[in-house]
N, C-alpha and C positions, 0 to 999 in steps of 0.2 A: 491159335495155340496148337503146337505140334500134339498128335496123342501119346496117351501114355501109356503106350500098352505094356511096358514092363509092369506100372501100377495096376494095369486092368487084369493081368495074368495074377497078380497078387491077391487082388479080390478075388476073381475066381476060387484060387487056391482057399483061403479062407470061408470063403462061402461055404463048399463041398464038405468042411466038415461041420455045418448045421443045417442040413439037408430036412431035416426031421423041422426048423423051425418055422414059424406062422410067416411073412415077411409083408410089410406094409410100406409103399413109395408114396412119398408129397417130391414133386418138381416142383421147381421153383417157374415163375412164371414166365420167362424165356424155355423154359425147358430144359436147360442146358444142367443147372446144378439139381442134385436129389439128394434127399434124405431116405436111408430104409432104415423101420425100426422092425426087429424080431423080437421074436418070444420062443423062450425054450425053457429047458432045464435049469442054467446056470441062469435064468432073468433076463430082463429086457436087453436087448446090445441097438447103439445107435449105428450108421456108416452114413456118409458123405463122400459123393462123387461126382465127378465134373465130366460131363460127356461120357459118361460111362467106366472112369477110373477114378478108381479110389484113391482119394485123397486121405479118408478116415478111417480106420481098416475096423470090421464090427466092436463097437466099444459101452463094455457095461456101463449104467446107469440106476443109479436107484436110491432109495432111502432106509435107515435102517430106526427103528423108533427106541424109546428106551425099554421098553419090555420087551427088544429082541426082534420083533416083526419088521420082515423086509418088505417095503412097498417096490415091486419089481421084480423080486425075485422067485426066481420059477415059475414069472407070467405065463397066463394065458391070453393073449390078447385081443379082446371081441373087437369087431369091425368098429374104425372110429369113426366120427363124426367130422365129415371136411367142409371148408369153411375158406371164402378170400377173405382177407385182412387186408385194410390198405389203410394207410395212414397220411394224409395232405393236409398241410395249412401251414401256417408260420411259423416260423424256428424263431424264439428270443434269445437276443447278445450271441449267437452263434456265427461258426462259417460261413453261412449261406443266410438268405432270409427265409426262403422256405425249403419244407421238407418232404418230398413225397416221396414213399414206397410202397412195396404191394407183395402179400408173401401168400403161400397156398400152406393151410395148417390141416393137421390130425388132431384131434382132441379123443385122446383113451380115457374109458374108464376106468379106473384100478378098484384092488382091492381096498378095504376097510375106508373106505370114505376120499380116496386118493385119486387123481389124475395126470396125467400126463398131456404138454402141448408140443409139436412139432412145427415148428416153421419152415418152409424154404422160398425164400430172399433170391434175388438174383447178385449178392452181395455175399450172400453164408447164408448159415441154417441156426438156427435157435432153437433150443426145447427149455422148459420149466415145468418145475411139478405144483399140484396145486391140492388141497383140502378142502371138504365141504363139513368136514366135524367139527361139530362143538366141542365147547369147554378147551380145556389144553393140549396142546400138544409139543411133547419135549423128543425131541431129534438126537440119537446117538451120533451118526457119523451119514454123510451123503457121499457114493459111490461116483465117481466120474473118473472112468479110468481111458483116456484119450490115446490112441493106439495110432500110430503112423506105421508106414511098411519102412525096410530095412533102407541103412543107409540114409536115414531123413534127418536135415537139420536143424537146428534150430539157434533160438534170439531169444536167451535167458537172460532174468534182472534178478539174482540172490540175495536172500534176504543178509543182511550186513552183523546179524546175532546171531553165530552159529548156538550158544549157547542156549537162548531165547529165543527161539527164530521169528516168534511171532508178535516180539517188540522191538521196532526198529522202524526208522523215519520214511521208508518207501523211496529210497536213493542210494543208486545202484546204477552203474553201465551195464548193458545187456553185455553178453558173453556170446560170442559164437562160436557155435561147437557141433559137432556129430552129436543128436543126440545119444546114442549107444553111448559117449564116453563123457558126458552131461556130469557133472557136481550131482551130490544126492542130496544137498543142500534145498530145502523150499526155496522156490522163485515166486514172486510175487506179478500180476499178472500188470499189465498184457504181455502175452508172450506168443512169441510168431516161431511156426514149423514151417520149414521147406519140405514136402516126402518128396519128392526125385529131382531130376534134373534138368528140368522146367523151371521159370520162374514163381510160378505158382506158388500162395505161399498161403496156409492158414492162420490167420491169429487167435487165440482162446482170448474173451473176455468174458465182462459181466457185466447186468443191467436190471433196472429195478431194484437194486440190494437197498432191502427195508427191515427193517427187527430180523435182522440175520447175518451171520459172518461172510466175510468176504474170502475169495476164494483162493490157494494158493495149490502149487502145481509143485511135482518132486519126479525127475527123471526115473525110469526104471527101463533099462534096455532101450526101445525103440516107444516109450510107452509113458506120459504124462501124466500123474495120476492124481485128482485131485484133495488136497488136505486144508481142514481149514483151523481156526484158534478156538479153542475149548471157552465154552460160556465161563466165565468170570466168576468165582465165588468168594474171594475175598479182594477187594483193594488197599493200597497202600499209598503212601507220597513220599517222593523224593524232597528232602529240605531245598535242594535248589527249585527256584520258578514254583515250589507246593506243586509241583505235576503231579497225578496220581496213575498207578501203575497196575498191573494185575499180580497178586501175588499170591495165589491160591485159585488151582480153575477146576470146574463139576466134567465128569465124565462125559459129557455129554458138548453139543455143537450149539445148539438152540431150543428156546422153549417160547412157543407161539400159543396163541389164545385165537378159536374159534375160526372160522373159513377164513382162509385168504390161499396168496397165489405166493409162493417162493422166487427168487431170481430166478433171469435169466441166463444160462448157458449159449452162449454167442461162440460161434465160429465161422469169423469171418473170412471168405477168403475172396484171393485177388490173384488176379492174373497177372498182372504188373505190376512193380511197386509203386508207381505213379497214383494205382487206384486207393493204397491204401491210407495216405492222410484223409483223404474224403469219404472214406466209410461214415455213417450213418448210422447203423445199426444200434447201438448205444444208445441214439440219442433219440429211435424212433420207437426201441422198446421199451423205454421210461415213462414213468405216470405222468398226465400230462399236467401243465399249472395248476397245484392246489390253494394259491395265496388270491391268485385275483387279481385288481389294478398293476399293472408293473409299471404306470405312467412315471413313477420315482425314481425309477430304477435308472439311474445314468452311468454306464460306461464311462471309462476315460484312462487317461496317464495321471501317474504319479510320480510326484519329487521324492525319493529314497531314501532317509538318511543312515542305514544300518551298513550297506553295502562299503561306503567311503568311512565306516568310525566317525561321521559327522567330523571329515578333516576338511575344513574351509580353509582358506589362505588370504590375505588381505583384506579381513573385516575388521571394525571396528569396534568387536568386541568378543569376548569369551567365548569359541563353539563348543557345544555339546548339547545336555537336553536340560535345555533352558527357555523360557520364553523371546528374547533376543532371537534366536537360531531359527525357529520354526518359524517367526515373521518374516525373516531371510527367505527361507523356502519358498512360502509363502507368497512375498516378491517375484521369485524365480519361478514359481508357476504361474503367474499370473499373465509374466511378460509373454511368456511359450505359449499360453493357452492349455496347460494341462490343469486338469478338471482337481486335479488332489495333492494332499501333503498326506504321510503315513509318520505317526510316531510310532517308532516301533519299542522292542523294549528297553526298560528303564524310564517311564515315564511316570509308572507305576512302582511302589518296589516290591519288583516280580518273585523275591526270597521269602517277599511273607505274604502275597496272593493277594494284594493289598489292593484289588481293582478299583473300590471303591473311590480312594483318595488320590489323586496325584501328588508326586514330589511337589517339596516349596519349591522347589525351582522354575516351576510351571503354572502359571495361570492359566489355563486350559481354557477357561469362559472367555478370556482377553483373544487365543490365540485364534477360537470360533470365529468369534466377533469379525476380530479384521480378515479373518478369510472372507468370510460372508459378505465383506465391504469388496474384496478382490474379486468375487464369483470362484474361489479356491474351495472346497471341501475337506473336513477332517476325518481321517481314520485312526481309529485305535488297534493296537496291538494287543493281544493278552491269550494267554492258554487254556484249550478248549476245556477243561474242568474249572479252570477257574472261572469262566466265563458262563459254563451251566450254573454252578454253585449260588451265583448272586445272579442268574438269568432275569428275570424277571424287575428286578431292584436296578440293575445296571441295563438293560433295554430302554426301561421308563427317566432313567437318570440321563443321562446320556443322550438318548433322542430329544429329547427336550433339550438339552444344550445345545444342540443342533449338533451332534455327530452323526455323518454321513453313516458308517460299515463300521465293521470291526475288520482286523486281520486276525484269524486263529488261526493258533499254532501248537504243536508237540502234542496229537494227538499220537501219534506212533504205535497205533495197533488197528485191527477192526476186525475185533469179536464185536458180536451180536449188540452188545452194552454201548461199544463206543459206534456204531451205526444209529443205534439211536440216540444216541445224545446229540448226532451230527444233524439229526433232523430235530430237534427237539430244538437245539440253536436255532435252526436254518426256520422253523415257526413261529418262535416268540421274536423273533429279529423282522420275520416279516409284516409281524401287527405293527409294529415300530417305525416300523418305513424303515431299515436299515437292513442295509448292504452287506456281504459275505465276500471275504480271501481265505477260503481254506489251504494253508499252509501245515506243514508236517501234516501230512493228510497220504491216504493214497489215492490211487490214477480213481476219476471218474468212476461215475458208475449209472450217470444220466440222471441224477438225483437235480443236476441244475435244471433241467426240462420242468422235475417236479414243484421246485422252490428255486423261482429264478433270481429271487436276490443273492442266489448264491453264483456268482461272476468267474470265479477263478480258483484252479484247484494247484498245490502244488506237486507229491506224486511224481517227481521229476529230477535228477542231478544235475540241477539246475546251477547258473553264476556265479553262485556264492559259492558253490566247492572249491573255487578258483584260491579262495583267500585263504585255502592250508590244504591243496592237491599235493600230490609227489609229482615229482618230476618224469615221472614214467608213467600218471594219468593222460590219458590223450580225448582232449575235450572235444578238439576238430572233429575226430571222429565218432562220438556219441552226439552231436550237432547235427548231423545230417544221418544217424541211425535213428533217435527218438521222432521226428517227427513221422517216421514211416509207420512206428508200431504205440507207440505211449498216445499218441495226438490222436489213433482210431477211438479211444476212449472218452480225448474231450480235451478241455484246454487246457493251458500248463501257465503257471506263476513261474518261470524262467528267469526271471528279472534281469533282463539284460541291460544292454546303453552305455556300459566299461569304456573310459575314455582313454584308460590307459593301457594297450594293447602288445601282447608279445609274441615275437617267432618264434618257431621250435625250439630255434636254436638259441634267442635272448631272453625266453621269458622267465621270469623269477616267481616265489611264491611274496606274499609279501602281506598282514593282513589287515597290518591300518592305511594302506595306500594301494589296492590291492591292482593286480595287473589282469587281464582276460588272456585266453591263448585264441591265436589267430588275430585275423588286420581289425581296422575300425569298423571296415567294410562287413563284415560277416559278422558283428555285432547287431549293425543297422539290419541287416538282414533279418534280423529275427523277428523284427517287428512286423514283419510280412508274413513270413514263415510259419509264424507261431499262432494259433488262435490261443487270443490273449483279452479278451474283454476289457479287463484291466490291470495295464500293464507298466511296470517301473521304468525312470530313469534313474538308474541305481548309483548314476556314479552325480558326485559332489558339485552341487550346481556352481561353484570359483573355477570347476573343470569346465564345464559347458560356457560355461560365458565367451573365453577368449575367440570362441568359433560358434556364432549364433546362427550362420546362413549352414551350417550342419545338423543346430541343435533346432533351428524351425522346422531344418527338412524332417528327421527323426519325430517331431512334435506333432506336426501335422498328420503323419500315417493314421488314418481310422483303426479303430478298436472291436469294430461287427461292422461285418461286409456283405453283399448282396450276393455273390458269387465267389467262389473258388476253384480254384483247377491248378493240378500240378502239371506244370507244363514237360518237365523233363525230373530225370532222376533216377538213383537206382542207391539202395537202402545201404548205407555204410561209405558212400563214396561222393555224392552230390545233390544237391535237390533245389531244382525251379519251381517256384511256387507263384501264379498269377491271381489276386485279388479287384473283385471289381466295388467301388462303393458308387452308387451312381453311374454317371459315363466316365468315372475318373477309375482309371488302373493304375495298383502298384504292382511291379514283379521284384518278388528277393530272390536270390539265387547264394547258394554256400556250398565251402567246399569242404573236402577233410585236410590233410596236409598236403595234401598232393595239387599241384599247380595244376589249372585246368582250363582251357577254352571253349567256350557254349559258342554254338549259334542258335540264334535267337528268332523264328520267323514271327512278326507282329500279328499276323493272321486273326488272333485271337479280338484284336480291337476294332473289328468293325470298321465299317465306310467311315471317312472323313478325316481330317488333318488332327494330327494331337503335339499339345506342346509337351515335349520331354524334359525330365529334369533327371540325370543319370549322375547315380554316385557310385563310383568305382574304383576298385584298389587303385593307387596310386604307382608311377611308374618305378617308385622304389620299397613297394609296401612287402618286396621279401627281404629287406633289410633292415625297415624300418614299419613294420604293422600298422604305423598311424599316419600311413600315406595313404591321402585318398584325393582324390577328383572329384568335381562337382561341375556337371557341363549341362548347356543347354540344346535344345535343337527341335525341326521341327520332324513329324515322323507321320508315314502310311501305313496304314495293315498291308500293304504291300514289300514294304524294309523288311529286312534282318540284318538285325546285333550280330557285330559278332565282340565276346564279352572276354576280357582276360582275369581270370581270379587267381590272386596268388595263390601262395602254398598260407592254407587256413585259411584263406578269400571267400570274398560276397559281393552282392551288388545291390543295389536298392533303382528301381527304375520306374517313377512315376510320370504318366501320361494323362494330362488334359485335352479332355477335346474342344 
């Protein structure tokens, strides 16, 4: 990496005017990245810099309680206690199989019973504040005011309720922009700063969020400041779905009961955008398994029926949500080999919260029955307060029928209340042996490390936008943006597999028959791309039939993989993604609209001969999106591809050895 001495002339500058301050450095353990925390007058300020340029420019930090006392403010701060951290051993249903990093910490003591940790990563730096007091304690507002130097850009996602800003589905394309001329609008995190004009690029996240709100970020100049959703004091329901809302909130951010440790503050950075799907940091600062056995816990694909309006064609009888239909599915997983069928909603009737009973239309015990005869598994759909409401009653009911998971949905907030309700599910679902798709939810927060039956988050503008976008949404392009910055936080419910695919130029909106934008090709891709545990085939299994040597290839891609690496890429324009399960490699590769040629050097696959099986836009796929190729051949880690992607193109390239 070139240096940055514009940036390093920046700190300078900055430094010199708190000459007067204490200052304390953790490197990280390559060396290369540092944390300084000071203490002055105005309180603690964090900075982060890479070779000795600032990437962080000094940035206050603190807590403010409700009787007014600032933890931080106007520190004094006594010598800390330093300390390695390293974390090794297995990753569950994730990226990789395992996980190992190693960071150099500060651990301050604050006033009135208060702490502070510093981390530096060779990845980013972390801090979180921590209490050793009894009895309660209720939190005004927490101070994170994230400062880049002039001129820095960024990869903002706003929140969708300028009204409300802090109830809304967590789905949103990021926006790039200077930040100086950034929306004032809260963005919902993860959210990635470029400061200069290197690749370099910081992402704010968070990790460990337990009985506490999650965090949201608001442009000011050059300056990200962090705000979060006021504790809940009254709720209310909307007559549709009985979702319940907040509709009255207390002054105040959080209120805690006796020692514990607060989220983490993560800033990640990376020097290429290549590094950043593969961040870890999320998922190594999270509590680690508190359920135990996960021997139940099975990954897999699912037959979709919400995506198509349950639109079949040539059956022989009535589709919709009926017990006929789901056995159809049912069938259609069984032949693919996908592990699941999802009833999503209307199984239930979801206007009177009605979880308990299913529609006459469903015999629910019958629909069990014969999956369990196919080796098929059931999921349920239902909304995350309806879902607490009868927790315990529909767990015991339910598991016993043999339903696999639930899918929850239309949480659309996360104050303090609905963090813990998400863990409060994600407990009584784990004494049950059942399985988690958190949907209407937001991005990660490493909560799956702590409670791994929880598989899939969604947090993402994901497929289904597709079925009422405008014509001026450009999907291609937040396709190969989220996996660089949303995916550092953890996996995404994308629900891809659309079999009916459009060009820029042809695509329509459509939503009982709905279309994807870009080829077939860059659909399949995502099932590489994506860490996806458990993931959809979203489009109408009378679609998949006619082309089964497509839908075995798509079926077959593994769900957790041993290895990851992005091979190539660069955030808003392309990205190569190599998965290893075994000795067998998949590579996706997508594009935005723009036509593109890779080359490909196999390097990555080791000595020995591998059979390839390459699915690639087809020679007319920028006139027709649902051309693709399907070839075989035999390949060396000594070849290189070379790969043609349409305009909205992908590829799917798996290798046996």
């Amino acid at each position: 990496m070139k240096p940055l001495k514009l940036l390093a002339l920046t700190a300078t500058l900055l430094f010199c005017g708190a000459l007067s301050a204490k200052d304390f450095h953790v490197k990280s353990p390559n060396g290369r990245l540092s944390a300084v925390v000071s203490d002055g007058a105005d309180g603690i300020r964090l900075s982060v810099l890479l070779d000795g340029a600032t990437l962080v420019a000094p940035s206050s930090v603190g807590l403010t309680l409700a009787d007014g006392q600032t933890i931080g403010g106007k520190a004094a701060l006594r010598a800390p206690r330093k300390t390695r951290v390293s974390d090794t051993g297995a990753a569950l249903f994730y990226r990789q199989s395992r996980v190992e990093t190693t960071a150099n910490q500060l651990d301050f003591r604050l006033a009135a019973g208060f702490g502070l940790q510093v981390r530096a990563y060779d990845e980013g730096v972390a801090y979180r504040f921590y209490t050793t007091r009894k009895g309660e304690t209720v939190i005004r507002s927490e101070q994170a005011d994230f400062v880049f130097p002039a001129g820095a850009k960024g990869w903002l996602a706003y929140t969708t309720n300028a009204e409300k800003p802090f109830a809304m589905a967590f789905q949103n394309t990021f926006h790039e922009t200077a930040l100086a001329a950034a929306s004032p609008l809260p963005a919902f995190l993860p959210a990635t700063v470029q400061p200069g004009d290197s690749p370099v690029k910081v992402t704010l996240l968070e990790s460990d969020l337990r009985s506490y709100p999650g965090m949201f970020v608001k442009a000011d100049g050059n300056r990200l400041s962090a705000t979060f959703p006021p504790y809940p004091k009254k709720m209310d329901y909307y007559r549709w779905r009985g979702m319940s809302y907040v509709s009255e909130t207390e002054d105040y951010i959080a209120k805690t009961s006796g020692a514990r440790t607060y989220p983490w503050r993560v800033l990640a950075v990376s020097e290429q955008d290549t590094q950043m799907p593969t961040n870890n940091l999320v998922y190594t600062l999270a509590t680690p398994n508190v359920i135990g056995d996960v021997a139940w816990i099975k990954p897999g694909k699912v037959a979709w029926d919400w995506w198509h309006d349950w639109n079949l064609k040539g059956v022989d009888f009535e589709a919709g949500i009926n017990t006929a239909t789901y056995k159809y599915y049912i069938d259609f997983a069984a032949k693919y080999g996908l592990g699941y069928i999802v009833l999503d909603e209307g199984w239930y009737d979801s206007n009177k919260g009605d979880l308990m009973n299913p529609i006459p239309a469903l015999d629910l015990q019958q629909i069990v029955d014969y999956g369990r005869q196919k080796g098929v598994g059931v999921v349920l759909w239902t909304v995350f307060n309806v879902l607490d409401e009868h927790l315990e009653e529909a767990c015991e009911k339910y598991a016993a029928m043999g339903i696999k998971g639930f899918k929850v949905d239309f949480m659309d907030r996360n104050d303090q209340t609905a963090v813990e309700m998400a863990e409060r599910i994600a407990a009584m679902c784990a004494l049950h042996e059942l399985f988690l798709d958190y949907h209407g939810y937001f991005a990660p927060t490493g909560m799956s490390r702590t409670y791994p039956n929880i598989l899939n988050y969604e947090g993402v503008f994901g497929m289904e936008e597709a079925r009422w976008a405008k014509p001026e949404t450009d999907m291609p392009l937040y396709d190969v943006t989220f996996p660089f910055i949303r995916m550092m936080a953890g996996s995404v419910d994308f629900t891809p597999g659309a079999m009916r695919n459009g060009t820029k130029e042809n695509w329509v909106v459509c939503y009982q028959n709905p279309v994807s934008m870009g080829t077939r090709c860059h659909q399949a891709a995502c099932y590489v791309v994506h860490d996806s545990p458990f993931t959809m085939l979203s489009d109408a299994p009378t679609n998949y039939e006619p082309e089964p040597d497509y839908t075995r290839f798509i079926a077959r891609i593994p769900d957790v993989w041993d290895e990851t690496r992005v091979l190539q890429g660069e955030l808003g324009r392309y990205i190569v993604t190599a998965r290893r399960k075994g000795t067998t490699w998949y590579v996706g590769g997508q594009t935005n609209w723009d036509g593109r040629i890779v080359g490909l050097p196999l390097s990555f696959l080791g000595d020995g001969d591998y059979q390839g099986c390459l699915l690639t836009d087809g020679i007319n796929a920028n006139h027709n999106a649902e051309d693709y190729r399907l070839a075989r051949a035999t390949y060396h880690s000594d070849d290189t591809l070379i790969i043609n992607m349409a305009s909205g193109g992908g590829f799917v390239l798996e290798f046996r050895k």
